[in-house]
C-alpha positions as CSV (number, residue, x, y, z in Angstrom):
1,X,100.0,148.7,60.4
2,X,101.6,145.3,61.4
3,X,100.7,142.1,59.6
4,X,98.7,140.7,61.9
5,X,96.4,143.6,62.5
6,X,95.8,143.4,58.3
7,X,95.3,140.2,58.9
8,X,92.5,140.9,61.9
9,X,90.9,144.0,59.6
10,X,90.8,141.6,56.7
11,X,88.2,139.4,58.2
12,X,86.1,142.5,60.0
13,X,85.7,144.3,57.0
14,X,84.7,140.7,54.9
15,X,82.1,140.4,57.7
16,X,80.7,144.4,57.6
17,X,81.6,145.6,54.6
18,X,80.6,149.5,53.8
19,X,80.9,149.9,57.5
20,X,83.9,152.5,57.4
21,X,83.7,153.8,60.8
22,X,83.3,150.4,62.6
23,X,86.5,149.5,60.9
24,X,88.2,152.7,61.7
25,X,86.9,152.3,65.4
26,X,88.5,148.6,65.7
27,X,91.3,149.4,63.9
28,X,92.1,151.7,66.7
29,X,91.1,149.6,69.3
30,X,93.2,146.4,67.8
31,X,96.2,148.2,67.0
32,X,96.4,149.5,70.7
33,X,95.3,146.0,71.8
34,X,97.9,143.9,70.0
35,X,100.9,143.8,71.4
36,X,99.1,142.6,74.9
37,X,97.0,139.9,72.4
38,X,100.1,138.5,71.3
39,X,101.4,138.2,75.1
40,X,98.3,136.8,76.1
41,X,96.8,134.8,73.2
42,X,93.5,133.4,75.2
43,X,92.1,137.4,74.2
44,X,92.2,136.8,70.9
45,X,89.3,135.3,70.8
46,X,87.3,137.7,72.9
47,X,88.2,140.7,70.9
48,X,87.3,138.9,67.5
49,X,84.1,137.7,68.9
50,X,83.4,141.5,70.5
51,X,84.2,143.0,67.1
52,X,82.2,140.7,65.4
53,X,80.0,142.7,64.0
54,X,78.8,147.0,64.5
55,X,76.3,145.7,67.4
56,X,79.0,143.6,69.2
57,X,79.5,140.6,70.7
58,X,79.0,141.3,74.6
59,X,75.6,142.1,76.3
């Protein structure tokens, strides 16, 4: 797992802790996500805000 996906996981799992499959779930999705996050850094903040918390960010 690269740095900055720890990094990401670190901060979802402060903000739902004991949730074990959400953070196996974004893990997934973030660590398939990244490398086009770091090419297109305006996502960033759309998948942190989507992943916010087990219910989500988006309607």
């Amino acid at each position: 797992m690269s740095d900055a996906v720890k990094a990401f996981m670190k901060g979802i799992k402060a903000k739902n802790a004991g949730e074990t499959e959400f953070h196996q779930a974004v893990e997934e999705v973030v660590t398939s996500l990244l490398p086009y996050m770091v090419k297109h850094s305006n996502y960033r903040k759309v998948l942190r805000t989507a992943f916010s918390s087990p219910k989500g960010g988006c309607p």
